[in-house]
N, C-alpha and C positions, 0 to 999 in steps of 0.2 A: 658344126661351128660352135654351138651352144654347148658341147661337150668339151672340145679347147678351153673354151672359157673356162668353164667351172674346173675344170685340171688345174688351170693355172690358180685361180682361188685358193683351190683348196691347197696349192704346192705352197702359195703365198703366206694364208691367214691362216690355214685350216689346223697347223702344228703350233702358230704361234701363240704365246700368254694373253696375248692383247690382242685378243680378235676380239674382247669384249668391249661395249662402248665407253669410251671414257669422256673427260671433260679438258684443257687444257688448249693452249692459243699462244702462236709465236715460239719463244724460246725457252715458254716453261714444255714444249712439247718434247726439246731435245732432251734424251735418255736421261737416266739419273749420273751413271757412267761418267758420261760427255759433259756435264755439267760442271762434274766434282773435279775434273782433268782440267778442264779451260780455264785459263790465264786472263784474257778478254773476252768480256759478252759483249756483242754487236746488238742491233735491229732485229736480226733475221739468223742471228745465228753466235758462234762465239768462236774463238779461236786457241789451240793448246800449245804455246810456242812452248813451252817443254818440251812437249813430242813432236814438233812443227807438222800440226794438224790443222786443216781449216775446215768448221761443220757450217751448215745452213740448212733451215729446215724448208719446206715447201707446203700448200693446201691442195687439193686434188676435192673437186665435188663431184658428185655420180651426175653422169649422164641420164634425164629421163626418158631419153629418146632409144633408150637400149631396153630390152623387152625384159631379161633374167635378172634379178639382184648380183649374183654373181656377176654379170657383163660388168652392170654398173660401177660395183663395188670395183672389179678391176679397172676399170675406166681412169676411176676416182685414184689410183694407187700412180696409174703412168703419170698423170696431170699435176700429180703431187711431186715425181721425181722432179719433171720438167722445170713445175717451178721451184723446189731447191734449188737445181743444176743451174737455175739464172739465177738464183740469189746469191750460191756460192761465187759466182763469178762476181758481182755486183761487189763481198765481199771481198776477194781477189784483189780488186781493180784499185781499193781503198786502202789497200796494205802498204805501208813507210816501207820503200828499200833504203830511203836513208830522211834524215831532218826535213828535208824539201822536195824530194820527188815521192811520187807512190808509184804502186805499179800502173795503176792507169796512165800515166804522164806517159810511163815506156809505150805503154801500148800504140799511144795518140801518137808517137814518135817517129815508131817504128811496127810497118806491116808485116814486119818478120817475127816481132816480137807479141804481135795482136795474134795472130794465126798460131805461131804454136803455144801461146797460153789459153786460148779457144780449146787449139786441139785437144790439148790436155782434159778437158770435160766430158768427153769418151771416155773416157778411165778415171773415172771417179766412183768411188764403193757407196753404199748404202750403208751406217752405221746404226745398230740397233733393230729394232722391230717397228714396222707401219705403225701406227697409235689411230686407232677408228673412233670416229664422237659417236655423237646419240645423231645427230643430224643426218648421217651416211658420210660426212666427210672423211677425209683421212690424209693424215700428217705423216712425213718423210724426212728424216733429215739423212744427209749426206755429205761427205767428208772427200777431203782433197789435202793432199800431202804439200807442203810445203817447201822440200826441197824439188819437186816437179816443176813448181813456178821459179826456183833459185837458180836449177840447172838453165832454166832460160834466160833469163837476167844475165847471169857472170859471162854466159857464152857469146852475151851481147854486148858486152861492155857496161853494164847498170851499173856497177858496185862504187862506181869514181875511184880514184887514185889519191895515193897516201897524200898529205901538204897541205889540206883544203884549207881557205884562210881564215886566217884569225879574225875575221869579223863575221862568220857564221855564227860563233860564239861568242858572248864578251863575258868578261874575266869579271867575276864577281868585286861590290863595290868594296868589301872588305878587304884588309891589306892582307897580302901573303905572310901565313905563319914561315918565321925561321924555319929554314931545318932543323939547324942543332936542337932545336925546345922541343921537337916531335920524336917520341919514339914507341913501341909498337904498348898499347894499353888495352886493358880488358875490359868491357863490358858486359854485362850479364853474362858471363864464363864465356865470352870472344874474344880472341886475343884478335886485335887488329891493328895492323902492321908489320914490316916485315926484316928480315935483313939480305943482302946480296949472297950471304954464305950460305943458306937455307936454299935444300932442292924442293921444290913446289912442285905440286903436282897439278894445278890449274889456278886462277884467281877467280873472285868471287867479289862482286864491286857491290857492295847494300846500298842503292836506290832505294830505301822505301821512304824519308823525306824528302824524296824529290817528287816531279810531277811528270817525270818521262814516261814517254811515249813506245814503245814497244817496235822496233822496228829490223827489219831484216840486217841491214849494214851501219849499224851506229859506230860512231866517231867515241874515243875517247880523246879529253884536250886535259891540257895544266890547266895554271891557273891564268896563265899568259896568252892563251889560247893556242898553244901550239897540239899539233895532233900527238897521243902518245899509240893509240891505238884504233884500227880500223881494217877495212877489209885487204890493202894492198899489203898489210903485215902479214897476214892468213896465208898460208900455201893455198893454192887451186882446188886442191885434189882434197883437203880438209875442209875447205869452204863448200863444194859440193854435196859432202856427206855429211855437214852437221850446222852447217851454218857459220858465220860470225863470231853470234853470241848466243847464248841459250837465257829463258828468261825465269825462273821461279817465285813461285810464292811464297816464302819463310825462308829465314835464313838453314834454319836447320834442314830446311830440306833441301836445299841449295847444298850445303854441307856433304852429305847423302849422295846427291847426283851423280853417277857414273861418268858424266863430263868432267867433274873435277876430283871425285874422291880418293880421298888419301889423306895428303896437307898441302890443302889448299889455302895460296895466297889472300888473305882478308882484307879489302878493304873499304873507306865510304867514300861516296859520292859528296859533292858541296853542292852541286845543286846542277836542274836541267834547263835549258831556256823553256820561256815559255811554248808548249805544247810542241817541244822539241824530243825529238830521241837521244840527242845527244847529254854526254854528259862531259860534267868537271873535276877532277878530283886533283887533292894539293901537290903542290910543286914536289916536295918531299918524297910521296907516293909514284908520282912519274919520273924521278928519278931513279925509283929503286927500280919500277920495272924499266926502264932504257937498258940498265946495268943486266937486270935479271935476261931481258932480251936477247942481248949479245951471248950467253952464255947457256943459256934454257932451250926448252922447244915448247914451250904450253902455249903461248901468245902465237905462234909460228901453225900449230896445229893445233888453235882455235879453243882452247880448254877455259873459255870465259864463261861467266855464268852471272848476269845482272838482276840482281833481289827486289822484286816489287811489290808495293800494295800489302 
């Protein structure tokens, strides 16, 4: 049995960089990697809606009650998955499918929906290497895919349906600009705006003065509150494999994104409700896309991408 053990060690620590002791606590433990990827840092972990990733790290302490270092050491490595795999979840549960539900609410909802996003925690990877302290402690973080939790949602009905009313949102206190006075202007070399003639190859909505919220199925509204875009616009089969919307850090690399690259539709946001996912953008803007809608496929096969932070 003592020879199992130390197998496993040595299968575990014995090749790794970081089997030496290091220092570090929480979410400075998560990789460097993992770090520079993530969109939102959590408590216990962060999350890379770019790549719709979700990590959580976990602490594992050595057993004294186990006779080898090695026993111990491995002890400390399971108890550390254990508690990621609950924090991932905890994480999980806190995540917006849209403005006002998370996915915990689904869960509390529905016991269909509680059991297979559980299940899902079976099959969640290890990201990175163990990180060992001076203590004998050892940190774990662990990742979970985000369209795993998505494929269960839409096949439950989560996502809600296109119409949702206009007093989710309300329409900013400032009066709507004209159309005609809007037409497409550049900023720091962006052009932003568009025209109905122009084929697009995704849109690209810059949130970064707003205070939105990050969320699986966000709503786009005018400025009248009507919805222009959300998940009942999205085909099924595009909403499984990439989501809604995708979220980025910088415009340019928004730009960049393989969800929208090419010439992608530009535009801004006016602003989000308070600690809301949703957003508003002007009348103008939601007309072009209604128009672009009828005629395009990007909004249809989900080629959105919202600029934050």
């Amino acid at each position: 049995m003592k020879r199992i053990y130390l197998l496993a060690f040595l299968v575990i620590f014995g090749t790794s960089s970081e089997v030496f002791a290091q220092s570090c606590f929480g979410t400075s433990c998560l990789p460097k990697a993992v770090t520079n990827a993530c969109t939102e840092m959590k408590g216990n972990g962060c999350i890379d809606w770019e790549n719709g990733v979700v990590y959580a790290v976990g602490m594992g302490v050595p057993n004294p009650n186990f006779p080898s270092a090695a026993q111990r050491r491995y002890a400390a490595y399971e108890a550390a998955k254990i508690v990621a795999m609950r924090n991932l979840l905890q994480m999980v549960e806190e995540i917006n499918i849209t403005s006002s539900r998370t996915v915990k609410t689904g869960m509390l909802e529905s016991d269909v929906i509680h059991t297979q996003i559980t299940g899902r925690l079976r099959h969640v990877q290890e990201a990175g290497q163990p990180k060992n302290m001076n203590d004998g402690s050892i940190w774990v973080t662990m990742k979970m895919y985000l369209r795993d939790i998505m494929s269960v949602l839409i096949n439950n009905g989560q996502f809600g349906t296109k119409g949702a009313p206009a007093a989710q949102v309300q329409a900013p206190a400032t009066a709507p600009i004209p159309a005609a006075t809007i037409a497409p202007v550049k900023k720091q070399g962006v052009e932003y705006g568009g025209s109905a003639d122009v084929i697009y190859s995704g849109l690209i909505i810059d949130a970064r003065d707003s205070s939105v919220s990050p969320a699986m199925s966000p709503k786009i509204y005018d400025e009248t509150g009507l919805e222009v875009y959300g998940s009942a616009a999205v085909d099924r089969n595009f909403a499984l494999r990439h989501g809604v919307v995708g979220y980025v850090k910088g415009l340019k690399k928004a730009m960049k994104n393989d969800r929208v690259q090419g010439k992608p539709l530009i535009i801004k946001a006016i602003r989000s409700g308070d600690k809301s996912s949703d957003l508003l953008i002007s009348n103008q803007d939601a007309e072009l896309l209604r128009k672009l809608e009828a005629t395009q496929t990007f909004l249809r096969e989900a080629r959105v991408i919202i600029v934050i932070g």
